[in-house]
N, C-alpha and C positions, 0 to 999 in steps of 0.2 A: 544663476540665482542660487543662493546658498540652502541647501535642505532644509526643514522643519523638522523637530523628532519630536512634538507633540502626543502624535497620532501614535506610536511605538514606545510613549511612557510607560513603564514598568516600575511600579513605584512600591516599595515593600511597606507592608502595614504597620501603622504605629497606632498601637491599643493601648487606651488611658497612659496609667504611669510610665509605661517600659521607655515615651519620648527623653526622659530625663537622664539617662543613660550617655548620651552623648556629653563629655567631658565637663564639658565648661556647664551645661544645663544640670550634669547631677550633682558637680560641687557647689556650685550656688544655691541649689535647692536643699544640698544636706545643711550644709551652711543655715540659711533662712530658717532649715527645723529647727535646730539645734537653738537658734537665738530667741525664736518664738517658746520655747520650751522655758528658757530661763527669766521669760517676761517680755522680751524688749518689743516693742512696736515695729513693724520694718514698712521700708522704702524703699524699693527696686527700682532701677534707672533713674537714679532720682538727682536734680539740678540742687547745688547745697551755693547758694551765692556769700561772696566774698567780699572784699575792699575793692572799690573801685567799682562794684555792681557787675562785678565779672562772675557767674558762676559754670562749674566742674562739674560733670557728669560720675556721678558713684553706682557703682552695679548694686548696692550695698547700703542704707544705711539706718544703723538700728538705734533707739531711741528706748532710755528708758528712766524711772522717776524714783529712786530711793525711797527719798520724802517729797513732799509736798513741796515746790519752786526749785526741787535741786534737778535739771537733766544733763542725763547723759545720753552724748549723743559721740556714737562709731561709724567711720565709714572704710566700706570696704571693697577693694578693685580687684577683679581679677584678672590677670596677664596669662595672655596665651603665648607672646613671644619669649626670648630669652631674656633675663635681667640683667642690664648694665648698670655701669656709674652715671651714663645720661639718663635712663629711666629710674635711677633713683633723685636724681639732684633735680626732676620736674618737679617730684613727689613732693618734696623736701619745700620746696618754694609753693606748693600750693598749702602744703599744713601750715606756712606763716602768714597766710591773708583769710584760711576761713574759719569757720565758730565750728570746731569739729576738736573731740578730746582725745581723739586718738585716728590715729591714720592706719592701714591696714591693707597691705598687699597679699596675693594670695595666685601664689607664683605657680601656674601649672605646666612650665617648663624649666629650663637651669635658670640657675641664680649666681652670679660673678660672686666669688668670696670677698671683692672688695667692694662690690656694688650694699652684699648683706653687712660687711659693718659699716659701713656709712649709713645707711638707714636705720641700723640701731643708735647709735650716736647721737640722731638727733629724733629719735624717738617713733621710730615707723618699725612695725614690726612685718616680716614676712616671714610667711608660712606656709608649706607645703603640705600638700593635700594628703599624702602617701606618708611620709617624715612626722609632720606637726599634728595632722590632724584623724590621722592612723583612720584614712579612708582607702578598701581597699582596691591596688589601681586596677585588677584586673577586671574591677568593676567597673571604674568610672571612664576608663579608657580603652573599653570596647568598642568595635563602630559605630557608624551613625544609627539611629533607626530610623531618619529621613533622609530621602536623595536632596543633592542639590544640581539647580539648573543655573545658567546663565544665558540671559540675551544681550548679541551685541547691538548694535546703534546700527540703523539702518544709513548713517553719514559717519565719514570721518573727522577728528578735531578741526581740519581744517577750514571745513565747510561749516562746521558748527559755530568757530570762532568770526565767520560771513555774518553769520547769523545775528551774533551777539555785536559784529561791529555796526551793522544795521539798527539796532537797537538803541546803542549808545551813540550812535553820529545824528540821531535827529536834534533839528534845531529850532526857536520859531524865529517872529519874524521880530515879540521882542526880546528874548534872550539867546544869545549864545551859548550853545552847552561846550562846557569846559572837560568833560569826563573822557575817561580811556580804559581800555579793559588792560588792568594789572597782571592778571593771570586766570586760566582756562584749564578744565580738567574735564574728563572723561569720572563719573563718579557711579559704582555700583550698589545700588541699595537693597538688601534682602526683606524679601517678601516674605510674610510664612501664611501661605496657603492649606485649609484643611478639608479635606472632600470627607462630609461628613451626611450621615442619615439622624433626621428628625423624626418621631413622633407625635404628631399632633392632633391633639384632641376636639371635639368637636362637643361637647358638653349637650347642646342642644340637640341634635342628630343623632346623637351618644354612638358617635362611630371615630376613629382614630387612623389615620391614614399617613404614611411611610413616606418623607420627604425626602428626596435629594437635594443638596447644595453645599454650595462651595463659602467658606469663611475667611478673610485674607487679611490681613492687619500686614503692617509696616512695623520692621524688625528693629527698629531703634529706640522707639516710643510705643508702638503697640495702639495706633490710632487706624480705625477700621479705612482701609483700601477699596475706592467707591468709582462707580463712572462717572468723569469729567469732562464735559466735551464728547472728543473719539479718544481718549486715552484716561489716566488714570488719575487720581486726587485723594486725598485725607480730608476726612470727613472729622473738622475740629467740634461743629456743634454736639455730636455724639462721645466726644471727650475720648479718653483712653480707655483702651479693654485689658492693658496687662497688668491696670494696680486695683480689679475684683480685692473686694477685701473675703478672709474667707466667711463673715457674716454674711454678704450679699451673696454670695455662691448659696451658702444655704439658704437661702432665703429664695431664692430663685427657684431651686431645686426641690423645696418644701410646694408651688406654686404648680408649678410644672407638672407634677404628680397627679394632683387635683385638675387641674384644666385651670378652673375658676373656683376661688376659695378667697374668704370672706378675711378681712384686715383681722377681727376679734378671734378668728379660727387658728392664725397663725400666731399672733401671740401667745394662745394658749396652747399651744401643738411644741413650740420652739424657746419657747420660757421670753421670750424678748422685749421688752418694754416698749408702749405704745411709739414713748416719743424717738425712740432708736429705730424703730420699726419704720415709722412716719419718712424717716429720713435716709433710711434704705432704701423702699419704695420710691421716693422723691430720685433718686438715682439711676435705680432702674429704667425708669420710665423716663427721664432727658435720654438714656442713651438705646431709646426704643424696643425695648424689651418688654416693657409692660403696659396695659391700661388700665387706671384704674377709674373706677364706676362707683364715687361713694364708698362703701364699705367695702367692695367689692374689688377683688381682681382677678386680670390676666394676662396670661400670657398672649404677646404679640409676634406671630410670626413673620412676619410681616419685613422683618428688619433683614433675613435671606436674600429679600430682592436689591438690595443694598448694593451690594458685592461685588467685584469685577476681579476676572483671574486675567492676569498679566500675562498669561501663555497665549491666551485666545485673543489677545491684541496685537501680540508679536504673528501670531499663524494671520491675522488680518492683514499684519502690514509686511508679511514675508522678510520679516526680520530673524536672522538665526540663533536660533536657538542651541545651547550646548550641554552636555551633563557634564556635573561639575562647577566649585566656585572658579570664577576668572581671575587669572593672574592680575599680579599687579606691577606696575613699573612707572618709569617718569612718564606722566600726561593720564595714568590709570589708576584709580584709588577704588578699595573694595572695603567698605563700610564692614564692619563684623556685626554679627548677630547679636541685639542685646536684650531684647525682652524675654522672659520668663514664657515658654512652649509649654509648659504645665498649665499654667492660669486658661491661655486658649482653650485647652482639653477638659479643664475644670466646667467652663461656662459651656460647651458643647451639653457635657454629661448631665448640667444643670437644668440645661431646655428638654432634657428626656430624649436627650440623641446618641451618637455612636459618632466617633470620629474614626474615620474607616483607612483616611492617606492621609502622611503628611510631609510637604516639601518645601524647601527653601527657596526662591528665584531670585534672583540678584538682576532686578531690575534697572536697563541704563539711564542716565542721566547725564547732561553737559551743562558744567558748573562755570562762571566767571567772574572774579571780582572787578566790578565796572570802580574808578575813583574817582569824586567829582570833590569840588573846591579847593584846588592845591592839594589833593590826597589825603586831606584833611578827615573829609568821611568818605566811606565807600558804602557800594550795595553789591548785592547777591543778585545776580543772576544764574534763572535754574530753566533748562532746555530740556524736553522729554528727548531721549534722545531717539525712539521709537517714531515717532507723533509728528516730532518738530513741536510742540506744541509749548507755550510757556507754562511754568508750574509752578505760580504762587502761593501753592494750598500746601507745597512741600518746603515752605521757607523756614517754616517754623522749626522741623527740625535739623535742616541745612544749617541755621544760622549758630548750634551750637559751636562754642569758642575753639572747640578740640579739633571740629571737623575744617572752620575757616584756616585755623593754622595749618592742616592736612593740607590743601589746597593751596600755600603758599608756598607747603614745603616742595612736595610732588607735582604740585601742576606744571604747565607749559607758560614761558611770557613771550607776549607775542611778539 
């Protein structure tokens, strides 16, 4: 049976800002200042749809209003591989189908000399962090300051793709199912887990007592990571945690302080208008952070017990655990990191805590596109690949367009 290294984690500390430091987190983050600085509204990991109701995932997209009905709206990718003429001539076909005034790569490795004039040509500019944007690298491409894990599948594809032909060979007595699984992938999705200490005030008792727990969202969307079942799920009624605007951060953290403090206290404490206020609060509180009581609020701690760390499912199911992201090859796809690790650490520090680790898991998954009516439409099937267990509550962000094509390109046909 294959080791667990759990129990011999040695994880180096990541305190407030210093997480941004890692590459791609501190160019996107200088980025975001810089844009916030000149006005623009921003949208991280954000879905911008297209012709044909197709939309494209932007790490990036800033928004901003001259005048009064005029917007401008930018979006911008950052590439951690090298840049080709094929990764420019994707680009190039998505800037002709969406409502976007400018296209914008943000190239954090080489760039082919023919791949960068073809993207000027027809109007995509790329720019380098170190070159363009006179960031300096010894800064932003220093190591990590979080480890990363990998768990493998306690099955192999083969047994997975039983799984899934199981699924799709049932028939009843009056329809005949006509569907076939197209293609089947091993798929790696990052986790960002943070072992953090709370604060938590007791207003009544007037005493304050030192919480431990664990925080875990899903590294592609930033939707908090819950227990399902015996294995793990996304928790959609609580919406996303990595698009905090930084009003509600403050506003959080204005709360926090107090224990319990009155709606009229905070407006007047934070300069904020009742009804912008009203509507912050309204936020907070769908994604269980708050109660409010009337005029009154508070903080809900409540939402900790929420939470499920992906190590301690893998140590249940004796599934191996490794340091380090996993490779990728045909039948293996490893998801990259895309949500903003700052925001996480922002809302920690908000609830009056300390965020003490922080690490990555690249939790497994067995992907299949099942095609049913002549091929005509297909569906997503998503297999824990841990669990065995089916994982509906992660389809939402399986089904983006970038990752289906991942899937067809890399996967196995059976």
């Amino acid at each position: 049976m294959a080791s667990n290294v759990e129990d011999t984690i040695d994880h180096k500390n990541v305190i407030g800002e210093r997480v941004h430091r890692n590459g791609y987190e501190y160019v996107r983050t200088w980025i975001i200042s810089r844009l916030k600085s000149q006005g623009f509204s921003i949208h991280t990991n954000y879905p911008v749809l297209g012709e044909g109701r197709v939309s494209h995932i932007f790490d990036i997209v800033a928004e901003f209003a001259p005048i009064p009905g005029a917007l401008l709206r930018i979006g911008f990718i950052l590439i951690r591989d090298n840049i080709n003429l094929d990764t420019v001539e994707k680009y190039i076909a998505w800037k002709s189908e969406l409502p976007l005034d400018k296209i914008v790569i943000v190239a954090l490795k080489e760039v082919d000399s023919e791949a960068f004039e073809l993207a000027k040509r027809y109007g995509i500019d790329i720019v380098r962090p170190t070159e363009d944007l006179n960031i300096d690298k010894s800064i932003w491409s220093k190591e990590r300051f979080y480890e990363e894990y990998h768990i493998e599948p306690v099955i192999g594809p083969e047994q997975a793709l039983k799984i899934f032909y199981k699924k799709t060979n049932k028939s009843s007595i009056l329809r005949r199912n006509k569907s076939r699984i197209t293609h089947y992938t091993l798929i790696f999705v990052p986790l960002v887990v943070l072992d953090i200490h709370i604060a938590e005030k007791d207003i009544v008792r007037e005493e304050v007592s030192v919480v431990k727990g664990k925080l875990v969202f899903d590294g592609l969307e930033g939707y908090a990571v819950v227990k399902e079942g015996f294995s793990i799920g996304l928790d959609e009624v609580l919406g996303k945690f990595s698009d905090f605007s930084t009003e509600a951060i403050t506003v959080l953290k204005k709360i926090s302080e107090e224990g319990t403090v009155a709606i009229t206290d905070i407006e007047e404490g934070l300069g904020v208008s009742k009804e912008k206020l009203r509507t912050i609060l309204g936020r907070l509180s769908n994604k269980s952070l708050l109660d409010i009581f009337g005029d009154m609020v508070e903080v809900r701690y409540s939402i900790l017990s929420k939470f499920v760390d992906p190590l301690t499912i893998a140590k249940v199911k004796n599934a191996p655990i490794h340091r380090g992201a996993p490779t990728e090859s045909k039948g293996r796809i490893l998801l990259p990191l895309r949500t903003c690790i700052t925001r996480f650490v922002d809302l920690v520090e908000a609830l009056n805590g300390k965020t003490e680790k922080i690490y990555i898991v690249y939790y497994p998954f067995y992907a299949a596109i099942k095609s049913e009516n002549g091929e005509k439409t297909s569906k997503l099937l998503i297999l824990d690949g841990i669990t065995l267990e089916e994982k509906n509550s992660f389809y939402k962000i399986f089904s983006n367009l970038d990752i289906l094509e991942k899937i067809k390109e890399k996967g196995l046909i059976p």
